[in-house]
N, C-alpha and C positions, 0 to 999 in steps of 0.2 A: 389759488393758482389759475384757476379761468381767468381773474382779472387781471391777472398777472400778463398770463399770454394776449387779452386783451387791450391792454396798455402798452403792451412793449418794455413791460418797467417791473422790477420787483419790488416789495413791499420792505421798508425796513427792521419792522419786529412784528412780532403779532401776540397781544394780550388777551390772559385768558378769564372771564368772569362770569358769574352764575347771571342769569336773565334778575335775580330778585335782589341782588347785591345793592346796598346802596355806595357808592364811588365816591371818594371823596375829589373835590374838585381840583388838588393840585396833583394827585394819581398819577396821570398821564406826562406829566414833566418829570416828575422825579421815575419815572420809569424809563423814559427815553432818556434823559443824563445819564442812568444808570447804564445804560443797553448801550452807551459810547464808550463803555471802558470794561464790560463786562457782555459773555451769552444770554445770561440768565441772569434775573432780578426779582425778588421778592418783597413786596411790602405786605407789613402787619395787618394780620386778621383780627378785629375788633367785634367781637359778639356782644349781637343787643339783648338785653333784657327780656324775654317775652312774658304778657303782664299775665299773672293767675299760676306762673311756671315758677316760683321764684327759687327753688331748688333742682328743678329738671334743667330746665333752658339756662339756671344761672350758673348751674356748674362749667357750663361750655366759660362761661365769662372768668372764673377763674383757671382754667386750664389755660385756655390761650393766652391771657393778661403775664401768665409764668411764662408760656412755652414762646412767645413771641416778645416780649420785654427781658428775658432771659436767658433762655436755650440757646435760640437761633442768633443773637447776637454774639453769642460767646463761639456759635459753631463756626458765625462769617469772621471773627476776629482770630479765629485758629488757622485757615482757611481751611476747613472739612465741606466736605459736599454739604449741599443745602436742599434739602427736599420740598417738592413744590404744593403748595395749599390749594391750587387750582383754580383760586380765585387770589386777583391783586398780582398777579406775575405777569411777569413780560420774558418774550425767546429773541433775540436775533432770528432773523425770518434767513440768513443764509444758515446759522448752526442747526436747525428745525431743519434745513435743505438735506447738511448733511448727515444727521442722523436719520432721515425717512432715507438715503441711500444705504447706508450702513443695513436697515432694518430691511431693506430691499435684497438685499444679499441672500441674509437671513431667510428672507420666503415670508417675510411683514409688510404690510403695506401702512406707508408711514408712518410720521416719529411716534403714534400713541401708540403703547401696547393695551389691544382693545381688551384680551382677552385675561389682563390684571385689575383686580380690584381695585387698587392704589396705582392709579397708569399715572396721574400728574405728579404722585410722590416719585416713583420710578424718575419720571420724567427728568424730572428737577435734578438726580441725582446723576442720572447720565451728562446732563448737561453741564453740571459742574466740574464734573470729570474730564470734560472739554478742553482745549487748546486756552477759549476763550476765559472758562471761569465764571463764577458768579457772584453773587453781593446779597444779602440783605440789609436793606435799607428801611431804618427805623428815623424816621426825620418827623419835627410838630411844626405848624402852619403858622402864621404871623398870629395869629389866634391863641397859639397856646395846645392847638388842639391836633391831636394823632393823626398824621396821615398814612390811613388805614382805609382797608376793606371794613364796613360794616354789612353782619351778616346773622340773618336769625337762623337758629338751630333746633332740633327739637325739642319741643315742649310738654312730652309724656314719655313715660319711661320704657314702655317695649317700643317706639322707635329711637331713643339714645340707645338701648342696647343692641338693635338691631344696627343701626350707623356704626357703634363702634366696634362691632363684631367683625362689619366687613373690612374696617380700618385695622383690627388687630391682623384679619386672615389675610388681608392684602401686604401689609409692613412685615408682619412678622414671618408669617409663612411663602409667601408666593415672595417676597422677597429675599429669603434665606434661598429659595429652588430658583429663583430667576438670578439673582446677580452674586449669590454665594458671599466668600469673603473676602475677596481681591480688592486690594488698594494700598495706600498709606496705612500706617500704625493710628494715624486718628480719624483714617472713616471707620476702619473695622471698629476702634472703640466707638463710633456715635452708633455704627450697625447695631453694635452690643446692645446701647441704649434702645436703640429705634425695637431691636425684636424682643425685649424682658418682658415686653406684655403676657405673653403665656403667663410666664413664670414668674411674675409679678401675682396673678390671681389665681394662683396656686397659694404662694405664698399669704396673701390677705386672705384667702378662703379658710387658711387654717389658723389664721391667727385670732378670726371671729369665733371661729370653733373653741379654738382653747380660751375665749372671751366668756363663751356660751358653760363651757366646763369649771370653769374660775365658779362663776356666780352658782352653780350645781353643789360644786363643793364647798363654797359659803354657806350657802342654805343649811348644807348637810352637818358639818359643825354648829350652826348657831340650834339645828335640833337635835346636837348632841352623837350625832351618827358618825364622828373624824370629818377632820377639816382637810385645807390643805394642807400638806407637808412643810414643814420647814427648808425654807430654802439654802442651798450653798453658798457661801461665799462668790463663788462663779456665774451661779446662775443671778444674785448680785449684781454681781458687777455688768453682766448682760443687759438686765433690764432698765440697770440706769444708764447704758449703752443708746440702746431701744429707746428710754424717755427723752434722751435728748435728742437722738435722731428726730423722732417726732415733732418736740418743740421747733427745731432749725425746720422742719415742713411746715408744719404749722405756721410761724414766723413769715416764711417765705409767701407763703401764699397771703397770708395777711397784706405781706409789705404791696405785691407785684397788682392784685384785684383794685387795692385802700389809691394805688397811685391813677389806677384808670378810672375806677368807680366809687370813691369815695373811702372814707373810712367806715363807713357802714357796713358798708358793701364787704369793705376786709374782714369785719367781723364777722359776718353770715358766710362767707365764702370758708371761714377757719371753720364753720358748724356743719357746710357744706361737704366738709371732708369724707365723713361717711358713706354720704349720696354717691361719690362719686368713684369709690371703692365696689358698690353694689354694684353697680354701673360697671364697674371694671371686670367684677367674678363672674 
């Protein structure tokens, strides 16, 4: 804004990126094409590798290769708000104008909400809920090759849990209290999705439990002491329920990593699944 009053001129968007981010070269165009027909603009987060990490640091690479080859394409093709990754977006520098007024009303001073954990997801989603609208844009370079934010993430396992803890308490909670459930029939359903985290590691926390209890009660039969029980017909039909649920995750995540990082990479990413459960409870 100094240069602004500076200039006599205002700025046309303003992109937002980590100082250690590496930027892919055509970034910059396909965000401004974007920012002429849209507020707001998201290109894919591509996570690298980190070497000696290959289950910490590479779980980020299957999460995102799904949530960004997947989610958010199907969120921008629905048109559901799109939440901002805080790196690789772009704002309209008037819509930033005026939601820092709007937030001004309020008794905030400009568009970020400092005092949310997830102030660029917020971000994103206000802005989509805009006049103007937004886009993610998943486009490859004459190379063949993703034009994406690449971005390293942690690489030891009490800072992944600590990253994603304040990603669960900022998504799920501060934005349950900050933006409730107001909208369309399909932001509340992406809401739904965006805040299951709790109750996602609730649920995996007891499913490893009764994983831990399974193999107790094997034991306990094979010395004789009653096994498990015979199961019902229902309880049946549940579990082959459950195993194909699995498989269709499994599969998924195989397909979304195998296409960014190889087929290797899709197989360690399907063995990955655990890590990234722990990581979640």
């Amino acid at each position: 804004r100094v240069d602004e009053r500076r200039s006599l001129d205002l700025f046309e968007s303003v992109i937002l990126h980590d100082a250690e981010d590496m930027v892919h070269p055509a970034a910059l165009r396909v965000i401004c094409d974007g920012l002429a027909a849209v507020d707001f603009v998201q290109l894919p987060v591509r996570a690298e590798p980190v070497p000696g990490s290959r289950w910490i640091s590479g779980h980020y690479c299957d999460e995102f290769a799904e949530a960004h080859g997947k989610t958010l394409p199907v969120r921008s093709a629905l048109g559901a708000s799109i939440p901002a990754a805080g790196v690789g977006c772009g704002f309209a520098r008037q819509a930033l104008g005026r939601l820092a007024a709007i937030r001004a009303r309020q008794g905030e001073a400009g568009p970020f909400a400092a005092e949310c954990l997830t102030e660029d997801y917020e971000l994103g989603l206000m802005m989509s809920r805009g006049p103007g609208g937004a886009a993610f844009i998943r486009l490859r370079g004459a190379d063949g090759g993703l034009i994406a934010t690449r971005s390293c993430f942690p690489h030891r396992l009490t800072d992944a849990v600590r990253q994603k803890t304040r990603w669960v308490h900022g998504i799920a909670f501060q934005g349950w209290d900050r933006m409730g459930w107001d909208g369309r029939l399909v932001d509340i359903w992406m809401a739904l999705r965006d805040r299951r985290g709790p109750l996602t590691a609730i649920v995996l926390a007891a499913a490893y439990m009764l994983l831990v209890v399974d193999a107790l009660l094997l034991l306990s039969g094979a010395l004789g002491f009653g096994g498990i029980p015979p199961a019902s017909d229902g309880v049946r039909a549940l579990l082959l329920i459950g195993l194909a649920g699995l498989a269709w995750r499994a599969a998924m995540r195989f397909a979304f990593t195998a296409r960014e990082y190889g087929w290797a990479a899709g197989v360690i990413g399907v063995a990955r699944i655990p890590i990234s459960n722990i990581i979640a409870i």
